[in-house]
KEFIKE-204140 format. One record per residue (C-alpha): x, y, z. Coordinates in steps of 0.2 Angstrom, whole numbers, plus 5000, padded with zeros to 4 digits. Example, Ala and Ser with C-alpha at 12.3 -4.5 7.8 and 13.67 -1.06 7.14 Angstrom:
2
node xx=5062 | yy=4978 | zz=5039
node xx=5068 | yy=4995 | zz=5036
REM end
This chain:
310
node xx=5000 | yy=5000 | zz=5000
node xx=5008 | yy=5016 | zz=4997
node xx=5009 | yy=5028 | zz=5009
node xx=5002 | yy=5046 | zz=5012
node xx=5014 | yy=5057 | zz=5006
node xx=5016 | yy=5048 | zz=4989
node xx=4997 | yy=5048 | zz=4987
node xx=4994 | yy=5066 | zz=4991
node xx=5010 | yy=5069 | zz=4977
node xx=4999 | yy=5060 | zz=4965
node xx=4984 | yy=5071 | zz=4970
node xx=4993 | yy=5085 | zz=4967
node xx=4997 | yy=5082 | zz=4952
node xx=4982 | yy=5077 | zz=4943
node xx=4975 | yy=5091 | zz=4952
node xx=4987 | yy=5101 | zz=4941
node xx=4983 | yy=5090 | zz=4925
node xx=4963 | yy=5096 | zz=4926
node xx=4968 | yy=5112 | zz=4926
node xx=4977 | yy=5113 | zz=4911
node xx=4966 | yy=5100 | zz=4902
node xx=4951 | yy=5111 | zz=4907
node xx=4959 | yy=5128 | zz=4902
node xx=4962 | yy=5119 | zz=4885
node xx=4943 | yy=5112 | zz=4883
node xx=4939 | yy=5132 | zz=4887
node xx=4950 | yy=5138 | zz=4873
node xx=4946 | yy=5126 | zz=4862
node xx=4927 | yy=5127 | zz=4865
node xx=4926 | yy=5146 | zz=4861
node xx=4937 | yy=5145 | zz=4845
node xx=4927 | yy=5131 | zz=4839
node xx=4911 | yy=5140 | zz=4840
node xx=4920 | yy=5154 | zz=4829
node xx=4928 | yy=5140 | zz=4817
node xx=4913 | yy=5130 | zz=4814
node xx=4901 | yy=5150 | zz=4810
node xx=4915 | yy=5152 | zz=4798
node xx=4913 | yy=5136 | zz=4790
node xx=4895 | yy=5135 | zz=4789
node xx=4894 | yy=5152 | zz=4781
node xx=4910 | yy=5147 | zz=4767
node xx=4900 | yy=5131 | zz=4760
node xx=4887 | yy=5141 | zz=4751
node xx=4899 | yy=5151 | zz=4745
node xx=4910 | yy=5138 | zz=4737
node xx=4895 | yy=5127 | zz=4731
node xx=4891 | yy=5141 | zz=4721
node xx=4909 | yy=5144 | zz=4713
node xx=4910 | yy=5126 | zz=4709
node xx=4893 | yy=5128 | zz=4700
node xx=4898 | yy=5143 | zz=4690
node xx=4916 | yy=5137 | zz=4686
node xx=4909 | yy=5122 | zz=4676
node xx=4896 | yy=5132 | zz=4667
node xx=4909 | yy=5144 | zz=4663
node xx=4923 | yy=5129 | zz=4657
node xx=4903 | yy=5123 | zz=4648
node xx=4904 | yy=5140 | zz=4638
node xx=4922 | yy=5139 | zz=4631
node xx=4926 | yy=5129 | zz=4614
node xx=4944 | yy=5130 | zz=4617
node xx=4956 | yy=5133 | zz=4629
node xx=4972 | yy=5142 | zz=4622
node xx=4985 | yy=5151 | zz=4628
node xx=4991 | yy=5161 | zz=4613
node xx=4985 | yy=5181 | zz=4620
node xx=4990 | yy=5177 | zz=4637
node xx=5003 | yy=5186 | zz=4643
node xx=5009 | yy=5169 | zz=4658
node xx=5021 | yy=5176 | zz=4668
node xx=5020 | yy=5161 | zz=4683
node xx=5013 | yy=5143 | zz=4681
node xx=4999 | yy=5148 | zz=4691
node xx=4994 | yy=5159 | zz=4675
node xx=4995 | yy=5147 | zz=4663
node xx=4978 | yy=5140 | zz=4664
node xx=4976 | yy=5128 | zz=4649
node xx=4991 | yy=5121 | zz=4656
node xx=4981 | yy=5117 | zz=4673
node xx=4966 | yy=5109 | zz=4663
node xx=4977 | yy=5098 | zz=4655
node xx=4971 | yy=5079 | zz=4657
node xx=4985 | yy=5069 | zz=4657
node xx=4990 | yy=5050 | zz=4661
node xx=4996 | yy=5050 | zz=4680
node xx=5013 | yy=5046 | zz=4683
node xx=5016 | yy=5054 | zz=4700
node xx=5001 | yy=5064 | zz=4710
node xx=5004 | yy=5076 | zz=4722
node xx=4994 | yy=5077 | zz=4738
node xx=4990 | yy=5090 | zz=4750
node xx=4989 | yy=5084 | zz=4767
node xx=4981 | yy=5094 | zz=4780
node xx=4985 | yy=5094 | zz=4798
node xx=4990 | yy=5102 | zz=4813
node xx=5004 | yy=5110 | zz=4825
node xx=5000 | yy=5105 | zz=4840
node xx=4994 | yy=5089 | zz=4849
node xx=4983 | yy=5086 | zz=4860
node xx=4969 | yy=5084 | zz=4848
node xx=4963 | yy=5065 | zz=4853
node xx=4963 | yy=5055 | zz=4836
node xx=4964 | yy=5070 | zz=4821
node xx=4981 | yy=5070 | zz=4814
node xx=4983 | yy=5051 | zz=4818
node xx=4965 | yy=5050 | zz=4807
node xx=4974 | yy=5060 | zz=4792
node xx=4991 | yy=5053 | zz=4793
node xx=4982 | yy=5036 | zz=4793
node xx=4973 | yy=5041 | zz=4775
node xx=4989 | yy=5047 | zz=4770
node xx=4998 | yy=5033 | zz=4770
node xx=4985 | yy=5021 | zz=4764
node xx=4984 | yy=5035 | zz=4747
node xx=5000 | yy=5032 | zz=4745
node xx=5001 | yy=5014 | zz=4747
node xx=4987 | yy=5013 | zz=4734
node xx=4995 | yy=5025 | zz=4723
node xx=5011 | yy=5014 | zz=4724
node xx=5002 | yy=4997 | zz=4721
node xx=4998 | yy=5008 | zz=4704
node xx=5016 | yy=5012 | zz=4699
node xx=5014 | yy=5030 | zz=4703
node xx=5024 | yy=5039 | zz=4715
node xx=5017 | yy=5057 | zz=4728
node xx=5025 | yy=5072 | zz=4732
node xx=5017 | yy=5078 | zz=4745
node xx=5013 | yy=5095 | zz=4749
node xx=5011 | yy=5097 | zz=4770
node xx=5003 | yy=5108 | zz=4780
node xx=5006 | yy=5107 | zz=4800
node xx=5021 | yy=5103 | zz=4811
node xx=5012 | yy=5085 | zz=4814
node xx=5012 | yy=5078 | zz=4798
node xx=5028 | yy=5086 | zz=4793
node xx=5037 | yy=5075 | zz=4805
node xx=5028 | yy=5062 | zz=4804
node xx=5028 | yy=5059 | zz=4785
node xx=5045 | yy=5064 | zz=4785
node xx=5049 | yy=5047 | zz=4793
node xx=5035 | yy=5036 | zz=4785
node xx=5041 | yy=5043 | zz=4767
node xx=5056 | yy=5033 | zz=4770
node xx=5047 | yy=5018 | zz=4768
node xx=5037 | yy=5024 | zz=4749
node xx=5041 | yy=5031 | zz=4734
node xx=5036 | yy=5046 | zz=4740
node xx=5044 | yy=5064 | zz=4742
node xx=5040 | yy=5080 | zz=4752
node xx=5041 | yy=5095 | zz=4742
node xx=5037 | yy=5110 | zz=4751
node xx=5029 | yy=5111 | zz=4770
node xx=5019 | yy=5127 | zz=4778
node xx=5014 | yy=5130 | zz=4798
node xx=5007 | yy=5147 | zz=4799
node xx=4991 | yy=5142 | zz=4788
node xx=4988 | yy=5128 | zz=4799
node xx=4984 | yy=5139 | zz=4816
node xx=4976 | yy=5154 | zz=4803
node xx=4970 | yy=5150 | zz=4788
node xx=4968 | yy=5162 | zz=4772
node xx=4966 | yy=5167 | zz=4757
node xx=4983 | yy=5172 | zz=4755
node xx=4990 | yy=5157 | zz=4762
node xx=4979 | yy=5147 | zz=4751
node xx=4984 | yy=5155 | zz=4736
node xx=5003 | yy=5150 | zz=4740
node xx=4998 | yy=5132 | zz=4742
node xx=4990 | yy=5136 | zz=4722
node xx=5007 | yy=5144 | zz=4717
node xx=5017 | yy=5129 | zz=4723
node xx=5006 | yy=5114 | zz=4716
node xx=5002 | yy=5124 | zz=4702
node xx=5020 | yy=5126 | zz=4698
node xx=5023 | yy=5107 | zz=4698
node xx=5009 | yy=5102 | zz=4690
node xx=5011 | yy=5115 | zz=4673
node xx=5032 | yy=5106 | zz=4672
node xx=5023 | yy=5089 | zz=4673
node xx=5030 | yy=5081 | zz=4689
node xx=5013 | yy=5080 | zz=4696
node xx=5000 | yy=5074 | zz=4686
node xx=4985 | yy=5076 | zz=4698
node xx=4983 | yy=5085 | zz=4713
node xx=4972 | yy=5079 | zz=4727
node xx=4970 | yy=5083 | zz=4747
node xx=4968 | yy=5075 | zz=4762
node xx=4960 | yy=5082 | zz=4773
node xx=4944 | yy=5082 | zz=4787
node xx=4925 | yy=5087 | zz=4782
node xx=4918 | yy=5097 | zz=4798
node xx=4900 | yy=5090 | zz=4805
node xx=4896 | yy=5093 | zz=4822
node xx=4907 | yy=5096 | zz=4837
node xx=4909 | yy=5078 | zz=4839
node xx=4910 | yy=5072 | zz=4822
node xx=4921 | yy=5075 | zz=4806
node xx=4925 | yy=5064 | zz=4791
node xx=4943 | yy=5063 | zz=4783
node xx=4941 | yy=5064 | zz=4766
node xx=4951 | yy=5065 | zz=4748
node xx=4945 | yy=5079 | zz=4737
node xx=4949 | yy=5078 | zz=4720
node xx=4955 | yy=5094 | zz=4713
node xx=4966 | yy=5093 | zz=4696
node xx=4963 | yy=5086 | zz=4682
node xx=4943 | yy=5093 | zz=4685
node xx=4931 | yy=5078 | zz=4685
node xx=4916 | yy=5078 | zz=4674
node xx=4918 | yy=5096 | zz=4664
node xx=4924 | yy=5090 | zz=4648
node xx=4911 | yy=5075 | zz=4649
node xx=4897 | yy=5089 | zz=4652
node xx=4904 | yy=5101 | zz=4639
node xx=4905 | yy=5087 | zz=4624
node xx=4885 | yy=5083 | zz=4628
node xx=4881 | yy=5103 | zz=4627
node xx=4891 | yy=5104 | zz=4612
node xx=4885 | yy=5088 | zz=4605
node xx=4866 | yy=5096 | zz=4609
node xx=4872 | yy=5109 | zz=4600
node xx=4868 | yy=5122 | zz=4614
node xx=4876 | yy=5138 | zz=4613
node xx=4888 | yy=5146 | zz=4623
node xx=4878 | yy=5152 | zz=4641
node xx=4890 | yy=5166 | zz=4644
node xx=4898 | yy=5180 | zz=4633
node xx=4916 | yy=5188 | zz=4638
node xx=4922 | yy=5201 | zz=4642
node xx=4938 | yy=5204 | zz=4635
node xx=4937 | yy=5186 | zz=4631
node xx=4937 | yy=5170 | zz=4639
node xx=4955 | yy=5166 | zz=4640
node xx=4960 | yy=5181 | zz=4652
node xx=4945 | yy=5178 | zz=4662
node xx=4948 | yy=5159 | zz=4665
node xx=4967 | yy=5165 | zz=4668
node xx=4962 | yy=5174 | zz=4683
node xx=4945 | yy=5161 | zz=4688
node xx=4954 | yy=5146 | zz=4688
node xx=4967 | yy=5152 | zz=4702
node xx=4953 | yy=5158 | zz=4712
node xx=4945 | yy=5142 | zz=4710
node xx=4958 | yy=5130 | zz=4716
node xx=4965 | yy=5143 | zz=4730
node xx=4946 | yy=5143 | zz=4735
node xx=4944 | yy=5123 | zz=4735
node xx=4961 | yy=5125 | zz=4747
node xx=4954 | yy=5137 | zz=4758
node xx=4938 | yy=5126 | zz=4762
node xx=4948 | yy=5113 | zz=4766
node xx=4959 | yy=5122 | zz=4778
node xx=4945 | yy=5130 | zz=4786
node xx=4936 | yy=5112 | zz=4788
node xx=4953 | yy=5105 | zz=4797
node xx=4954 | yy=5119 | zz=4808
node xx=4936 | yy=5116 | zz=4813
node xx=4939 | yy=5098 | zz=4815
node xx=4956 | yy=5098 | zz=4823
node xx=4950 | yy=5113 | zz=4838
node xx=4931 | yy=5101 | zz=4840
node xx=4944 | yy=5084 | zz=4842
node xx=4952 | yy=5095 | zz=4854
node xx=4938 | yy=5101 | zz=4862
node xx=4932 | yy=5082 | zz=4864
node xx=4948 | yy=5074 | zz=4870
node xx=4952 | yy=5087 | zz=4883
node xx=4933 | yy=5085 | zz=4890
node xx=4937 | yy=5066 | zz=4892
node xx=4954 | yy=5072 | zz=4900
node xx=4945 | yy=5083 | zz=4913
node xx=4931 | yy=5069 | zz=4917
node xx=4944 | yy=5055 | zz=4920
node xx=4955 | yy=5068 | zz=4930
node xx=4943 | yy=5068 | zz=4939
node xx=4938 | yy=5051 | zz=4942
node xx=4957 | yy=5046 | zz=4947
node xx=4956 | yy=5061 | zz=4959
node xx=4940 | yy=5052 | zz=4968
node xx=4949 | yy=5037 | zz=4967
node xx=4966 | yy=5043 | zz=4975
node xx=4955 | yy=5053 | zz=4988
node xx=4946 | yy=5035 | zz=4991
node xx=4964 | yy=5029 | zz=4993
node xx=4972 | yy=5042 | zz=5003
node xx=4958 | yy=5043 | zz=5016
node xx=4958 | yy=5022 | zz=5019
node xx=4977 | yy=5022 | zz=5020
node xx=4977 | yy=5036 | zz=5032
node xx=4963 | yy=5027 | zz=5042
node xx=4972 | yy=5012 | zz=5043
node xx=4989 | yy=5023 | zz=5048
node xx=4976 | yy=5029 | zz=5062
node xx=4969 | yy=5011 | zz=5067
node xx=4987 | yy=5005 | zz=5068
node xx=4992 | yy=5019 | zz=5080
node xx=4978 | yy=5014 | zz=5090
node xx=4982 | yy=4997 | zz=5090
node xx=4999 | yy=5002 | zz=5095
node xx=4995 | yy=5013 | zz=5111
node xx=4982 | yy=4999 | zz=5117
node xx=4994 | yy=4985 | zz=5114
node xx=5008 | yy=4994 | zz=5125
node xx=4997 | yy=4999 | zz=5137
node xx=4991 | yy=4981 | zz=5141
node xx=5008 | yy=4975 | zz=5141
node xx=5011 | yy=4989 | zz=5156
node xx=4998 | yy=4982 | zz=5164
node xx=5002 | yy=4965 | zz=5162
REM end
């Protein structure tokens, strides 16, 4: 049995340990609630960029670079809407800087490696594009083990995401995949639902699914064009197709974040709630071996004074 001093030790610490695990489930609560608004008021907005980016990509015969002045890959959009046979893929894997977060970035490390593993089976090789301190070191070991690479990495945007941070991520992958060393580009990352549920999920951004299939029926229909241009089409689609990729980037780094501070939210509850069940535990303890410390000093006093009186 241990004794009193060790137990109260123990007390005190886990004492300590429901402090910080319940200042965490605060922070975490009220960030969340901010997260989770911004989220649910960025879905309609990119449902309805998606809509009008294929009905705009529907209204153009030919995608052509010839006026376009393309100073950086990210300009070159026929480049970008190239469909190509994939011979490497690049994947953007979304997660965060700092622990404490139950199961999230084990969650999207897990789906990171089984992609890769399938993409391998296939004969094609990843260079990953990561975004948090977690999976940075993390995937810099397990890439050991793949025919996988880690091409550029990025912290700040995991803690505050934006548009401008976003469009970096574009400039990088987009940079890649116009020299052909990524043939498709593809994240990983977590769907927010509720505060104590999210989904980790592979969103297929480049080459775009289903819009040359959609264009072929309009055109085979004989349907014209449902948008005119101004100045044309090729300098509007230089500048839309940026802003739709940076903006599929920027959902999904808004959905992490919601994901990653709820996770939080829920593990340090569960923290604070078993702190507190070890804490009635070692109280129960502390209080029976102090009562039998008591009993035995009893015991003692009335065994020495029967052996005076005997």
């Amino acid at each position: 049995m241990a004794n009193l001093k060790d137990i109260k030790n123990r007390i005190q610490s886990v004492e300590s340990t429901k402090k910080i695990t319940r200042a965490m489930k605060m922070v975490a609560a009220a960030k969340v609630k901010k997260a989770e608004a911004t989220v649910k008021m960025s879905r309609p907005f990119t449902a309805e960029l998606n809509t009008m980016f294929k009905k705009l990509l529907n209204s153009v015969g030919v995608y052509s670079d010839n006026t376009l002045k393309i100073k950086t890959a990210v300009e070159n959009y026929p480049a970008l809407l190239q469909v190509r046979e994939t011979q490497s893929a690049g994947l953007l894997v979304i997660t965060s800087n700092k622990g404490l977060a139950g199961a999230y970035n084990g969650n999207v490390i897990k789906r990171t490696i089984q992609t890769i593993k399938d993409y391998n089976e296939k004969g094609i090789r990843t260079i990953l594009f990561v975004v948090g301190q977690k999976g940075i070191s993390t995937l810099k070991k397990r890439c050991k083990n793949f025919d996988c690479e880690i091409a550029r990495t990025y912290n700040a945007v995991a803690n505050n995401p934006t548009g401008e941070g976003a469009s970096t991520i574009v400039s990088d992958m987009a940079e890649y995949f116009v020299n052909k060393q990524i043939d498709r580009i593809e994240i990983i990352t977590t769907r927010f639902k509720n505060m104590m549920i999210y989904y980790v999920e592979n969103w297929e951004v480049l080459p775009l699914k289903g819009v040359n299939d959609d264009y072929e029926k309009l055109h085979d229909n004989i349907i014209e064009p449902m948008m005119e241009f101004t100045p044309d089409m090729h300098h509007i689609l230089q500048k839309v197709v940026p802003m739709y990729i940076a903006n599929i980037i920027y959902q999904a780094l808004l959905e992490a974040q919601a994901s990653e501070l709820a996770s939080r939210m829920t593990a340090m509850s569960a923290a604070t709630s078993n702190a507190e069940k070890m804490l009635l535990e070692l109280s129960t303890e502390y209080n029976k071996t102090r009562q039998f410390a008591i009993t035995q000093e009893i015991i003692e006093v009335v065994s020495g004074a029967n052996a005076q009186i005997g």
